[in-house]
N, C-alpha and C positions, 0 to 999 in steps of 0.2 A: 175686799181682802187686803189686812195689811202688807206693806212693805217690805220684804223681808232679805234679808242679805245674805251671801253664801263667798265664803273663802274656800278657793278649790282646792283639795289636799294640805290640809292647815299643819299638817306634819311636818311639810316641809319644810328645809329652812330660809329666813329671808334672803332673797337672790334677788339678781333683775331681770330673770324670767317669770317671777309670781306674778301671780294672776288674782285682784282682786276684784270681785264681780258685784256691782249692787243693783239687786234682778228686780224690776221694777215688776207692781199688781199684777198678779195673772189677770186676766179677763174674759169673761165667758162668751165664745163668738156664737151669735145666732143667725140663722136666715129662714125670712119667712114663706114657706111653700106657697104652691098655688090654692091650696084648701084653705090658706091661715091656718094654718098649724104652725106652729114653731118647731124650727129644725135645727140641730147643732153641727157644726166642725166636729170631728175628728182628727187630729190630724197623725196618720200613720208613719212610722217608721220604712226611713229606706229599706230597699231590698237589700242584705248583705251580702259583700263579695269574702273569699279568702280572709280569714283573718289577720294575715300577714301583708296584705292587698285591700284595703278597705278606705273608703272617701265620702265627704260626703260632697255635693258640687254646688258652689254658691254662682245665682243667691239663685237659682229654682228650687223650688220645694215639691215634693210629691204629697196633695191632698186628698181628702176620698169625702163627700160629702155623704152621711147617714141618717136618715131622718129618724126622728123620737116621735115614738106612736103617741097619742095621748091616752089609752089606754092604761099606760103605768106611769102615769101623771102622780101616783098616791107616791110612787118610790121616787120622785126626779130629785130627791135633795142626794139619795145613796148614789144614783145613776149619773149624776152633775160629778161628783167628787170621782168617781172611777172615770168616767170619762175623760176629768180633768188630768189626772194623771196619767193620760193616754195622749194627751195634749203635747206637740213636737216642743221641742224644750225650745224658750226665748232665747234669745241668739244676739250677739252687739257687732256692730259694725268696725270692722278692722282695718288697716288700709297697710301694704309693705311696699315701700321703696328699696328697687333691687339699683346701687351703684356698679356701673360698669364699667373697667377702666380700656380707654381706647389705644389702642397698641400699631405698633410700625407695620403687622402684617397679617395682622386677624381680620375682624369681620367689616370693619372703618374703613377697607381699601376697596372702592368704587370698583370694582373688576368682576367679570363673567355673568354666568346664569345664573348662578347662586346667589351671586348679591343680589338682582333682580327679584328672586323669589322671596327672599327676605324682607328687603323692601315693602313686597307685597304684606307677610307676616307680621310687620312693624301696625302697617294700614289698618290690618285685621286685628289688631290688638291682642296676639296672639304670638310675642316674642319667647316668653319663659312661661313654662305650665308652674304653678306653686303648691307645694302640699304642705300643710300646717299640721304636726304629728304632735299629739298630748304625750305627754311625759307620763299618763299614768291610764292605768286595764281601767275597762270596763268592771263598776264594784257587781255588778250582777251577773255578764257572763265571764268575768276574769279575759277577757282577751284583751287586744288590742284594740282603740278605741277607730272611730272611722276616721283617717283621713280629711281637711275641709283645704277643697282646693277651689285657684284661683287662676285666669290668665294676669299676666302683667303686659302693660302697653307703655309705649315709649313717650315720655311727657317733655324730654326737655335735655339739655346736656347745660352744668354748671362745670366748675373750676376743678371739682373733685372725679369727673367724669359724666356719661352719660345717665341717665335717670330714666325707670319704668316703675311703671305703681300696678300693686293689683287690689283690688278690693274685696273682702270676707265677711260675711256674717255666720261669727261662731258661736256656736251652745254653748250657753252659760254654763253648762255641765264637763264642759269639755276638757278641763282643767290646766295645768300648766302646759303652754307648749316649750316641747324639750326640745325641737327640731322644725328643720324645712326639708321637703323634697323638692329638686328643680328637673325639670327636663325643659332643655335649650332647644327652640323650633327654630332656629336659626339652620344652616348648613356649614356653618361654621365657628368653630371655639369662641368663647368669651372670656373673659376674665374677669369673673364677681369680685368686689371689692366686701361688699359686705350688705346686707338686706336689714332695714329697720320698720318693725312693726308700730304701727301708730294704732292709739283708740283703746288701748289698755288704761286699767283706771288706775295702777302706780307708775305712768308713762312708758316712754319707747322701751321698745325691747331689740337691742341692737348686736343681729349674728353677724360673726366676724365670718367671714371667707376666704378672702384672703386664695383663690385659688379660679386655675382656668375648669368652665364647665364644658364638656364635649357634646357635642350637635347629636342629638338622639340618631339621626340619620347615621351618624358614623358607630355609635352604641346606645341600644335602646336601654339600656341600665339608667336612670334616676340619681342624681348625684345627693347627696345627705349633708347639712350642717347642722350642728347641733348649736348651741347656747352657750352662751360663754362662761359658765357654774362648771368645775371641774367635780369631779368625782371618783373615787376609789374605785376599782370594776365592782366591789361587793355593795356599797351605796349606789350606784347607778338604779333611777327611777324605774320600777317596771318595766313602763312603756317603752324604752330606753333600750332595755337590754338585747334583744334580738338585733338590732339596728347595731346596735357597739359594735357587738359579736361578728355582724355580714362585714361590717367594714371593714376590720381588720383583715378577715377572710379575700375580702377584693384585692389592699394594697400588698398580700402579699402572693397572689397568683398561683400558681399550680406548677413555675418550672420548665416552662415549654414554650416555643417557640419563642420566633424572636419579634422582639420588643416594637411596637409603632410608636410614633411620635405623640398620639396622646394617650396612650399607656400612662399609668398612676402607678406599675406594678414595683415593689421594691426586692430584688433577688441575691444573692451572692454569686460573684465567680471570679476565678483566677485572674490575675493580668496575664493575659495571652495574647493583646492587641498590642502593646509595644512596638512589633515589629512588622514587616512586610513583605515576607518572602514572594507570594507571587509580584509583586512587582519588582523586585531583585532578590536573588537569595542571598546579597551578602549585606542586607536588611531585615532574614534570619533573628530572632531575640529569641533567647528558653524564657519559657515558662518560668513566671514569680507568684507562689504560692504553692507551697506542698513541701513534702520531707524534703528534695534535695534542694530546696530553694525558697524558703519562708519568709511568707508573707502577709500583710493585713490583706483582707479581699477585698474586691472591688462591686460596683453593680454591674449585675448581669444585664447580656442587650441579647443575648440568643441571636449573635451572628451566626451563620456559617461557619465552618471551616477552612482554611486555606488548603488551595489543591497540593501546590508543595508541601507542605507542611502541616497536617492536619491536628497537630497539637495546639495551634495558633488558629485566631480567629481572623477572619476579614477585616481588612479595616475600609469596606466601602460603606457609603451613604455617611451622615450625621451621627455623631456616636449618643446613642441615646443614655439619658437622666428622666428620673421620671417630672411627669412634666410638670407637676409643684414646685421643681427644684429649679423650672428656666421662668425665670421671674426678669431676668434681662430685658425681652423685648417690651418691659413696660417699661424702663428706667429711660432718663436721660441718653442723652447720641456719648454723653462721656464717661455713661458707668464702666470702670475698670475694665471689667471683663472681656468688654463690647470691643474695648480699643487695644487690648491685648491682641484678641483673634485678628483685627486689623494688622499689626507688627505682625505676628506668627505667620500667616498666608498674602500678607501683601506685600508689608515692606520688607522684609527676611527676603523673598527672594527676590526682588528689585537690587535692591544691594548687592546682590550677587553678579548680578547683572555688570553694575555697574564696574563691581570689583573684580576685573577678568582674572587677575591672579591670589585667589583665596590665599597663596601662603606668604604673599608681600606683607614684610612689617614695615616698620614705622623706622622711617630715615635718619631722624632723630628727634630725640625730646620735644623740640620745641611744634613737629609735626603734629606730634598728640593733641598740645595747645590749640592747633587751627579748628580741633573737632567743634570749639566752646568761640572759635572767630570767622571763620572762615566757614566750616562744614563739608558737608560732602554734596554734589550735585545730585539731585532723583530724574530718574524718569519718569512722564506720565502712569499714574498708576490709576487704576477707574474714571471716574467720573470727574471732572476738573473739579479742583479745591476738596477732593475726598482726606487726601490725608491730611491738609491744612483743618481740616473740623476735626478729625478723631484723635490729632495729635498735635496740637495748638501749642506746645509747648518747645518741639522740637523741631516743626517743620515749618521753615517761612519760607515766605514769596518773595523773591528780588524783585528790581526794576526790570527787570528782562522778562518777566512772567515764569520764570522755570523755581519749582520745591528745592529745596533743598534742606538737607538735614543739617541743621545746627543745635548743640544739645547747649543750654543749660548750664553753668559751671555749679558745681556743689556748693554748700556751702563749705566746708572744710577746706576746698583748693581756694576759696575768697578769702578764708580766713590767713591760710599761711600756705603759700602757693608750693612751699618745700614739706608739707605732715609728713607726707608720704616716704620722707626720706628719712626722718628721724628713731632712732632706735628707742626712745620713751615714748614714741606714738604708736609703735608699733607694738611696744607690750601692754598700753594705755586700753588699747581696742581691745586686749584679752579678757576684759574686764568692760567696759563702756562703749563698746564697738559693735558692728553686725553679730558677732557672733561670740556673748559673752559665756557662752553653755559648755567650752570643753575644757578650759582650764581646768587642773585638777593640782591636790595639794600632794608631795612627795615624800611619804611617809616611812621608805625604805629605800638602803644605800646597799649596795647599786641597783640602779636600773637596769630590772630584766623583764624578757618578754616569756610569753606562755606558746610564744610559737615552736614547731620541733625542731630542734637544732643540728637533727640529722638533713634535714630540707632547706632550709634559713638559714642555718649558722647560731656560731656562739650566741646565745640567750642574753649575755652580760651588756650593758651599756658601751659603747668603749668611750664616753664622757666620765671620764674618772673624777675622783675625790683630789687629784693633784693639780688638773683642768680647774676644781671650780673654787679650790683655794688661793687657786692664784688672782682669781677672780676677785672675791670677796675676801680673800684673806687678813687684810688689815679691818674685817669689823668682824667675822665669828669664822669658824672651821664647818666643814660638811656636817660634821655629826653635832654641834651645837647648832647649825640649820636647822636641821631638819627635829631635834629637838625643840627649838620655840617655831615650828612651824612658818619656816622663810623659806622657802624651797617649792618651786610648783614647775607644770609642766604641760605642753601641750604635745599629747603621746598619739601620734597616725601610725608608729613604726608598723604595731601588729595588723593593722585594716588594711594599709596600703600593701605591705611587703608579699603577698600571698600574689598582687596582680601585676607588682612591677614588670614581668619579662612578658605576659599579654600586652600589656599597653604598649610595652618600647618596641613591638610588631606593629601600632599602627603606625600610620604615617603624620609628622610633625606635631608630634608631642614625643614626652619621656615620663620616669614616676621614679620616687623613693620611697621607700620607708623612712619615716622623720622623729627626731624627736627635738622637742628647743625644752629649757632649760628656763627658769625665771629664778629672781630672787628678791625678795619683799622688802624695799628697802627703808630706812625707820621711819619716811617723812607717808611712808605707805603708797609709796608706787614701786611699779617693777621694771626690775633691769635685765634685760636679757642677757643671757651669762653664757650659752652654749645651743649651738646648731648641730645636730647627728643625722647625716643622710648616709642610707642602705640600699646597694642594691645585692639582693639576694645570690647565692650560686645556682648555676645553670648551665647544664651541660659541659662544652669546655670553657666555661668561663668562670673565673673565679669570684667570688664575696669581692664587694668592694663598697668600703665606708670611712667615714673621715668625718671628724669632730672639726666643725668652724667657731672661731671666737670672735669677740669685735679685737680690733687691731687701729694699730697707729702707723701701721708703712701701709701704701700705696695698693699692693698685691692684696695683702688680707684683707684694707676694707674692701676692695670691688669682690674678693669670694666671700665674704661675712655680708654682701649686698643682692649676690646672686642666691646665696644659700636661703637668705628672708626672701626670694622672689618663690623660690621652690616652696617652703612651708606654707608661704601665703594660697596661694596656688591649693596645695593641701587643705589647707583650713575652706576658702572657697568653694571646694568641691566637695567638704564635708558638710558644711555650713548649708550649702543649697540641697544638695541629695537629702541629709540627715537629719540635720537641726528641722530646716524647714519643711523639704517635702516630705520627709518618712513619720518625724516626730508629730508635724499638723496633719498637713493633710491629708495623708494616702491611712492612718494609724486613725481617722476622725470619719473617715466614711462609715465603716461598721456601724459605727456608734447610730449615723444618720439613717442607715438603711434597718437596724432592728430596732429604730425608734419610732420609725414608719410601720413596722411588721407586728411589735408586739404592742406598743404601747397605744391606745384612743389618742384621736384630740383629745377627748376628753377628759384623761387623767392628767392630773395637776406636774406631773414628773414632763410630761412632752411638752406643756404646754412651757414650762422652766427652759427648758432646750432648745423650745423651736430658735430663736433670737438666733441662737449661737450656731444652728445648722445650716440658716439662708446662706444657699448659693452654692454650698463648699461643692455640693458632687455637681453641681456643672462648672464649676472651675478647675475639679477634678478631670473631668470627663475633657476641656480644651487641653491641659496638659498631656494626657495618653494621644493627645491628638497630635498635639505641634509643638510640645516642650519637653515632655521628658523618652518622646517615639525614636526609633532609630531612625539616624540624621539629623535629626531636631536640634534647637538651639543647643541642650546640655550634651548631649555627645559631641556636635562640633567644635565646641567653644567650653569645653571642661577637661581637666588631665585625663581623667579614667578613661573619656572619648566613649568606644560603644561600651564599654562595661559598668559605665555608669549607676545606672539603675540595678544592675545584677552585684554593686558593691553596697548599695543601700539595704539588698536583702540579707547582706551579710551585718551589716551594722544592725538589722533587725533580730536577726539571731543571737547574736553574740551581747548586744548594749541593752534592746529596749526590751523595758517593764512596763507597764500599768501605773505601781505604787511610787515608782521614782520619776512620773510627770508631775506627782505634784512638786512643787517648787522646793519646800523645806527636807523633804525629802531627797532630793537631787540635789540640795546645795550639802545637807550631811553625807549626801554618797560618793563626792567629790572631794571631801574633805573641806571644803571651805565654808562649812559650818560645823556646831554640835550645841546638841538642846542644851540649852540651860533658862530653867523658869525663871530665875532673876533677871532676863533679857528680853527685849522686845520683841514680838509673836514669840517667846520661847526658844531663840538660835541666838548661841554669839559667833560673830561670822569672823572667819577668821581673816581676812582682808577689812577693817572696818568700811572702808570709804571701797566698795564694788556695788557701783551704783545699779546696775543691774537686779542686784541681789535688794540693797535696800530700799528701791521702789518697789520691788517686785514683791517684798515681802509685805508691802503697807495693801498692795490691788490685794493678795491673795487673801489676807486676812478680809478685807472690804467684802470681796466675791462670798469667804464662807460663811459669813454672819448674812449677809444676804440668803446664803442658801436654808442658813439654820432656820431663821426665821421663818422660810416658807415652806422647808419639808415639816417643822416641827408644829406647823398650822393643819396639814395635811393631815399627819402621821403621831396623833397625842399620844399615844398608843405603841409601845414598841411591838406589839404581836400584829399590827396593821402592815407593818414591814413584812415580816415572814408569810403572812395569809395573801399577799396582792399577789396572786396570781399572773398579773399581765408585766410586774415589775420582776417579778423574780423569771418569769419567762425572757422578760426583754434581756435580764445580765448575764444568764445563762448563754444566749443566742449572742452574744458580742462576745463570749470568752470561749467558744464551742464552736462558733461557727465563723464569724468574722473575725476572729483571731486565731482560727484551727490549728495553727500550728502550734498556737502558744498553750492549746487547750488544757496543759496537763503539768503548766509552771506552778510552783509549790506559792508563788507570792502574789495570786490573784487573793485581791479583797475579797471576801465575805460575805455576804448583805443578808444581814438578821436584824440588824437595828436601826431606826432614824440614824443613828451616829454613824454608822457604816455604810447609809446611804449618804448623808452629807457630805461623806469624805470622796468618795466615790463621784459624786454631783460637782462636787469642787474643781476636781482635779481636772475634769472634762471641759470645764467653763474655763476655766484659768487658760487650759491648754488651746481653746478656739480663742481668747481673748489678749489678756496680756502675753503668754509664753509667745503668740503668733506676732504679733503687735512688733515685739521684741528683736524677733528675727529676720521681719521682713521689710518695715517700714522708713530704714533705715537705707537700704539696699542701694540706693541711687548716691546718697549722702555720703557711703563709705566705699562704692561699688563705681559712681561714676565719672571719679576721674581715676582710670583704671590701675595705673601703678602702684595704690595704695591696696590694694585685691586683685591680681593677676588671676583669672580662670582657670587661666593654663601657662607652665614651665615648656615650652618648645623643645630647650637644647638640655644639655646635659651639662653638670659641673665642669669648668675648664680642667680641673683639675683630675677628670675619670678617665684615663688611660687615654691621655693625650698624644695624639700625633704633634713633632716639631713645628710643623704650621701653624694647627691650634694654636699651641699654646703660645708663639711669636703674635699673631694674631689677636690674641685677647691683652697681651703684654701690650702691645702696641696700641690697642681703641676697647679699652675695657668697657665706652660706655655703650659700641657697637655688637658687644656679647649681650650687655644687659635688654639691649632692646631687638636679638633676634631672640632673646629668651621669652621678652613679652608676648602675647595674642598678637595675633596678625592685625591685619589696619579691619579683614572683615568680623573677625573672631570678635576685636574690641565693639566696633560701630553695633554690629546686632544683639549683641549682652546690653550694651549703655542702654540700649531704642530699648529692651527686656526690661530692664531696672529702671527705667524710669517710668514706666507703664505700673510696675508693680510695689512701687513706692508713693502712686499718687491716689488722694484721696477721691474720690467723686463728689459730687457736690449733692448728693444723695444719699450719702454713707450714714449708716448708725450706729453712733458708738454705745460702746457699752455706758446704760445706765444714763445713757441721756434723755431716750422717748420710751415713757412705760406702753407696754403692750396692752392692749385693749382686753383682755381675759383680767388680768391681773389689778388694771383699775374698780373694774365691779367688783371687786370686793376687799371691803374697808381695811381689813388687815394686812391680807398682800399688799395694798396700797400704800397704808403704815409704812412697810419694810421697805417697799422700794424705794421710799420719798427718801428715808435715811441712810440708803445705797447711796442714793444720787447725792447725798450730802458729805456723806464718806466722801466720794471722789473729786467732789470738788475741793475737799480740802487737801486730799491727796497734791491737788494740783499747785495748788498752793506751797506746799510742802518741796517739791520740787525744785519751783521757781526758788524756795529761799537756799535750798542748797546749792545749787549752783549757780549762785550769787557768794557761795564761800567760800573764802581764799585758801580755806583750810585741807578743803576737799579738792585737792589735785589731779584728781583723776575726773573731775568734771571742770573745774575751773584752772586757770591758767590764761598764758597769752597763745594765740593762735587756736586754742580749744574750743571747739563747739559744745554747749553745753548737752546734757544727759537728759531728753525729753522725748524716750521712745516711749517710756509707758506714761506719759504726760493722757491723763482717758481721751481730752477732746482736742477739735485741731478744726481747721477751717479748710476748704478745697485746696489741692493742690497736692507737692512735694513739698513737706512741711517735716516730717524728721521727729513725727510725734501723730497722739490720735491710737486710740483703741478700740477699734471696731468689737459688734460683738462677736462676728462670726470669721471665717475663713474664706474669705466673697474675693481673693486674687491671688 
């Protein structure tokens, strides 16, 4: 019989899961009876299980031997040919290597009975069960094809992990495999790296994983990877589609109880963990999310209730993420994350320790100085040299053998050890600083607020048109300002002014309502022109607000110096709540948990996003722990104090949209842009040299043409948009349900077209990447020699209904006001140990657009696009370096100036002041 060849499902398209098969002679098997008669094989068909439950098990075969009478010797040519096609189908030998990555606390740690029986499992060759699932029905019963499984046995541990093989003999008939089934005989979790099939005749076929598998003993459920070929839900292979279908079904669970630790399940619910009432009631937090208090949702863990407080959840055990999402315990002892929880529950309250009196400040100026020579003493904390490995940056060993924390000096205090004191540094950063997002341009005279003025007070600025003529007077008048657009503003009055009289109830802090004042001056930098702090009426106490200006006598500049310590303070508590935690992270979970719920691996849109979602909900999940919980670092060491986070849900109400994260969009809604096509991405910005703005607009263009090019691969088709079922579920479920509150804003995007997916796609990637980059990697640079960003205003303006003491007092050591105004010596030390945790890169980190994802290399045209991604941003980078190298652009260059290199994409380990990860991973 010739040789004849078979391409299985030749419909398909070429992928690196095809299967080319070249099925060598059948051949007629005989044995000869005890009569000499001649007898043939048959060889029968397994019993079938379930069609949804079907295997076949290698390499035994079930045979039936039948003897051929010689009687119908005259038929054996018709009888040979039927029988031959009765013949079990020829079969080729497979081999998959399963990598396994070994971790600090899984299965690799020598301990109890369990290890032992494993052990024995290893011997037995009998680690991981494998099941090889065809991507396509049976063409005769239309069902589900069988299953052909495998055990794997442990061969060997290389550089990339541990290593187990299993060996297969599959039917030539069996067509593409689209999948593997795994069950872990271990009794403890693994963490697949990813499985490569060897023996295929267009070579490996290599499934990404990328995920922990749970020990059958703890769930007898079978875990699924499919192949790294993305597809539409409506393209999904046959074989394929039931499998899709369960698995979605799995990660998003049923709503009930509460959550274990190797739960996959992804769910929604309120923040209601913030707080602690049973263990103090005045640890008490309301409820954020719902009408009176709006909010993005978070994942659900199905705690408890609290017995005080049964609106609020427990916050006992590990706050659970599903367990895709804690990838930490494979990284390095210095990923981010790892050495934060370090700070948050170890060194945090050592320091306290050491600091018996929380509300001692700083004696003077040059005290601050010793934090970067001297340091502060530690006490043993764990294990000897624990915090010398987690925090290698800031905590040495003397001669004496005792830690001690010595931070660091920025670079910005190396550069000019007085920045922090200068009024063009300080309008400089409005623009090129941690927090370039709230400047806005001033488009109407006078400045008023929208607050009620029967509760607040007068609405009108009281920074008059005569205030700022006297100012700028010899170059334009207010109303030719604000006509060529010179005139901007950084406006807290209406956010703040509603909690001023809460917060000046706690103890050692105060608050304003603020407003400063800029003015664009021709060389294109800004001069701060006016300071307005509010504090609202209250009971019998009357309004009391007073416009600061710069001055040249002695009295105004130390109140024109405390007044910039109070807005800083503002802008800080904005910046961290707002900018960073409300605008990234806590606004970015949704997106992550109905990316999990609605969308496969397998569609090309999740596999776009995974990059960008590593890590964020369990770096989410340590914040509700130990950073943004009542007590936590930002209550104790932020103005708002406990209303912190219940001010962010107000900034959520009132600021944040959807359509105004994307960048061109926010910088038009601020005023400091407007489209014009004769300009570069389409905006002339109206501060030219805001460096923020014009990096930010070269990544975002980079990010969209990236994105174009791969939804418009996916999606040729604009009615492919509207028909995807699993995409139009997943937008709906982010704008309905993880944004519930927002459910019913007029200016949610649309998604009917590739174009209005793109924009959509965009906005999300830019927002885990550069807008994040932007706002937070910076933090230690402009955050850690503290004067330059005070957290927290302690005292109140000398000038706010002063007693004769006071104000003899401040008259007499103005610079001992400025520094009981600063954080106290513990307030500063545990922000810095915070900020410099979460401005340092890991030596594991990946930035956007530097390592392509294994999905998107198999196949040649995503590959295309990405390669010219990554080209894009190295020229970007380029692009950078030559601007601020020019003398032209003041607002990055200068003397004393550190150059403008937050959204520089890549950066090397460390506190470096640049580097664009792809995700939200601190």
């Amino acid at each position: 019989m010739k040789t004849t060849e078979m391409l299985v499902n030749p419909t398909h398209h070429s992928n690196s899961s095809q299967i080319l098969y070249r099925r060598p002679p059948l051949r007629k098997t005989f044995v000869h009876g005890l009569d000499g008669a001649t007898s043939s094989f048959r060889i029968l068909s397994l019993p079938k299980r379930h069609k949804n439950n079907r295997r076949i098990t290698c390499p035994t075969s079930t045979i039936r031997a039948i003897s051929s009478s010689p009687s119908i010797t005259d038929n054996f040519q018709e009888e040979e040919e039927k029988r031959e096609s009765e013949i079990e189908e020829e079969t080729i030998a497979v081999k998959a290597v399963v990598t396994v990555q070994p971790t600090v606390t899984g299965f690799f740690k020598s301990l109890g009975l369990d290890r032992g029986l494993d052990d024995i499992q290893d011997l037995l060759g009998k680690t991981f069960l494998l099941e090889l699932v065809s991507a396509d029905l049976d063409p005769k019963t239309g069902e589900e094809k069988e299953t052909v499984e495998g055990y794997a046995h442990k061969i060997g541990k290389k550089e990339d992990g541990i290593k187990y093989e299993a060996s297969f003999k599959v039917p030539i008939k069996f067509g593409h495999i689209g999948a593997i089934l795994v069950e872990n005989e271990h009794h403890k979790e693994m963490y697949v790296s990813d499985i490569v099939l060897d023996g295929l005749s267009n070579g490996p076929l290599n499934i990404i994983c990328g995920s922990w598998v749970h020990s059958k003993f703890n769930n007898p459920e079978k875990r699924i990877f499919f192949t790294s070929k993305s597809y539409l839900p409506s393209q999904t292979p046959s074989g394929l589609r039931r499998l899709r279908d369960e698995e979605l079904v799995k990660l998003r669970g049923n709503g009930e109880g509460e959550r274990k630790h190797i739960d996959r399940i992804y769910d929604y619910d309120v923040y209601n963990d913030i707080g602690d009432p049973d263990r103090k009631f005045k640890l008490s937090r309301p409820v954020l999310g719902g009408e009176e208090r709006p909010y993005p949702r978070r994942c659900r863990t199905g705690r408890p209730p609290c017995e005080s407080d049964t609106l609020a959840e427990k916050r006992s055990g590990r706050f659970y993420v599903p367990r895709d999402e804690c990838f930490s315990e494979i990284k390095q002892l210095t990923f981010s994350a790892k050495t934060l929880y370090s700070v948050l529950h170890a060194l945090s309250p050592s320091l306290a320790n050491v600091m018996a009196d929380k509300d001692l400040g700083f004696p003077y100026l040059t005290a601050i100085d010793a934090l970067f020579s001297k340091g502060v003493d530690l006490p043993t904390i764990g294990t000897e040299g624990f915090l010398r490995k987690v925090m290698p940056r800031v905590v040495k060993t003397m001669d004496s053998g005792k830690d001690v924390l010595r931070f660091e000096p920025p670079e910005t205090i190396n550069r000019d050890k007085l920045f922090w004191f200068r009024d063009e540094e300080f309008a400089r950063q409005t623009l090129a600083g941690l927090n370039p997002c709230s400047i806005r341009l001033i488009t109407e005279w006078p400045i008023k607020s929208k607050l009620d003025p029967v509760i607040y007070g007068p609405q009108e600025s009281s920074i008059t048109e005569e205030m700022i003529n006297q100012e700028i007077g010899g170059i334009m008048k207010v109303d030719e300002a604000i006509k060529q657009k010179k005139l901007f503003i950084l406006d807290y009055h209406d956010l703040l002014l509603p909690f001023v009289h809460q917060v000046r109830e706690l103890k050692g802090t105060t608050l304003y309502g603020s407003r400063t004042v800029f003015f664009l001056n021709p060389d294109g930098t800004l001069r701060p022109l006016a300071i307005e702090l509010t504090r609202p009426p209250h009971l019998d106490s009357p309004r009391w607000n007073q416009v600061f200006s710069p001055c040249w006598h002695s009295t105004g500049v130390w109140l024109w110096r405390l007044a910039k310590v109070h807005v800083l303070a503002h802008d800080s508590g904005y910046h961290q709540l707002v900018c960073h935690w409300l605008k990234t992270h806590s606004i970015t979970e949704p997106y992550v948990i109905a990316t999990n719920r609605q969308l496969s691996i397998m569609h090309p849109v999740h596999r776009l996003l995974h990059p960008h979602f590593r890590y964020t909900m369990e770096i989410n999940a340590l914040a509700r722990e130990a950073l943004i919980n009542a007590d936590g670092t930002i209550e104790t060491a932020f103005s708002p104090g406990k209303y912190s986070v219940e001010l962010s849900s107000v900034a959520y109400d009132k600021e944040w949209r959807f359509d105004l994260q994307a960048l061109p969009a926010d910088l038009i809604d601020r005023g400091m842009a407007v489209e014009d096509p004769n300009s570069p991405h389409g905006l002339k910005l109206t501060i030219e040299d805001y460096p923020y703005a014009n990096d930010g607009l070269i990544m975002w263009d980079s990010i969209k043409e990236w994105v174009t090019d791969y939804i418009n691969h996916y999606y040729p088709k604009a009615s492919l948009v509207e028909s995807d079922q699993e995409l139009q579920a997943w937008w709906t479920e982010i704008r309905t349900v993880g944004h519930a509150d927002k459910k019913d804003e007029p200016w949610w995007p649309v998604l009917n077209t590739p174009k209005d997916l793109i924009e959509i796609l965009t906005t999300m990637l830019w927002v885990t990447s550069g807008y994040h980059a932007a706002v937070n990697f910076g933090q230690y640079t402009y955050g850690g020699y503290f004067p330059n960003r005070p957290t927290i205003a302690r005292t109140k303006m000398p000038t706010e209904d002063p007693d004769e003491e006071e104000w003899k007092s401040f008259v007499k050591k103005p610079e001992s006001a400025l520094l009981k105004c600063f954080p106290s010596q513990l307030q500063a030390t545990r922000v810095m140990a915070v900020l410099d945790i979460l401005s340092n890169h890991s030596p594991d980190e990946e930035y956007l657009g530097e390592k392509m994802e294994k999905a998107w290399a198999d196949d040649p045209v995503i590959k295309a696009a990405f390669e010219r991604f990554n080209g894009r941003l190295k020229v970007l980078e380029g692009i950078i370096d030559e601007k601020n190298e020019n003398p032209n652009l003041r607002n990055r260059n200068g003397a004393g100036i550190i150059p403008y290199e937050l959204l520089k994409p890549f950066s090397t380990p460390g506190v470096t002041g640049k580097g664009v990860p792809y995700s939200i991973s601190i």
